[in-house]
N, C-alpha and C positions, 0 to 999 in steps of 0.2 A: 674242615669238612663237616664237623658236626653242626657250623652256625648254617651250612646249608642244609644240611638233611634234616636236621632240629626248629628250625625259622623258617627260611628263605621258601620251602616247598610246602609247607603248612599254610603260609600267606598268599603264595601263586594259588595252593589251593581255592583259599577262600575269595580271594579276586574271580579266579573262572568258575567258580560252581555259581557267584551273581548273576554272571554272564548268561549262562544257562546254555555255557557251551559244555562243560566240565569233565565228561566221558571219554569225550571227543581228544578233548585235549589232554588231557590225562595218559589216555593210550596214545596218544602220540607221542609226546614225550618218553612214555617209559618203553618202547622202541625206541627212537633212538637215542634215550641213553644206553640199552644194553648192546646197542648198534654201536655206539663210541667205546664201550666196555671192550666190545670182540676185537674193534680194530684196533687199541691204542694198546692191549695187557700186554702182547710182548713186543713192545718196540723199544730200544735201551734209550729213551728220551727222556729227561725231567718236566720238558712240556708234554710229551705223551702221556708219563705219570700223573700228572694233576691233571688231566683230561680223566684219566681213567679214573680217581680217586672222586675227581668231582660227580661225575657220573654213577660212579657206584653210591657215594650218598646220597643220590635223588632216586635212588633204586628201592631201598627197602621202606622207608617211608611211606612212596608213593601206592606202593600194592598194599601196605595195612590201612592208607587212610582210603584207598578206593574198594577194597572188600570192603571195610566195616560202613562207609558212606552208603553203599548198593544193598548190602544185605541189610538193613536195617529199614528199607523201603516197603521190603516184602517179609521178613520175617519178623512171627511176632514175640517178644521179649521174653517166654517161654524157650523158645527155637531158635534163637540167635547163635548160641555155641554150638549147637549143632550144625546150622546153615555156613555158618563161619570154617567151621573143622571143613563139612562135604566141598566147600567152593575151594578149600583150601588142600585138599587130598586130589581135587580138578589139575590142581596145580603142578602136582609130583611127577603123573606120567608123563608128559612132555619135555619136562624138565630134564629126567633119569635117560629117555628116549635122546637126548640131545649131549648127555655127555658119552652114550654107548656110543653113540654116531660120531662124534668126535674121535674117540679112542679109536674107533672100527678103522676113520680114516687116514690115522695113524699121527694124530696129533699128539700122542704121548712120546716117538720119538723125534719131535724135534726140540732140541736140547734148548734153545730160547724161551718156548712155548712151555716147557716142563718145568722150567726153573720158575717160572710167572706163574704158574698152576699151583705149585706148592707152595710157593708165597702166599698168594693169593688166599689155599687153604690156612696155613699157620694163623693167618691175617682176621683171615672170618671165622 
């Protein structure tokens, strides 16, 4: 998983940002990889597993190398860690918003889904 999230997404990068599709594709991708994340974490598969594992390591790569790609267009190198932190504090409420909502709809008692959560946490 690391030669994907390490290489393999670093060079997809630099292939589509030529293209001068890159945003595009980008956010598509990292939908549905966290689309493959939601459906496959609790499924007791070893191919659901490496679905989800592979997808998670195209997850956090791909959101630091698309901030710092974007914000570096408009901020100037004074402003960069600050612009980086704000886009990145953007990122918290929806996120927070989406595990209350989860919990709220009672995703913590299904004994499948809890036991893949807490992996999942140990994990990350």
């Amino acid at each position: 998983n690391s030669l994907i999230g390490g290489v393999v997404c670093p060079a997809l990068c630099y292939v589509f940002d030529k293209s001068g599709e890159a945003a595009t594709v980008m956010l598509l991708c990292f939908v549905l990889s966290m689309m493959a994340v939601s459906v496959t974490v609790g499924m007791p598969s070893a191919l659901a597993q490496v679905v989800c594992c592979t997808a998670s390591a195209f997850i956090t790569p791909a959101v630091g190398i698309f901030l710092t790609k974007y914000t570096t267009h408009f901020a100037s190198p004074a402003a960069l860690g600050t612009v980086n932190g704000v886009l990145g504090m953007c990122l918290v409420p929806p996120l927070a918003g989406g595990m209350v909502l989860f919990y709220a709809l009672g995703g913590g008692e299904n004994s499948r889904m809890a036991r893949s959560m807490v992996s999942s946490s140990i994990i990350g």
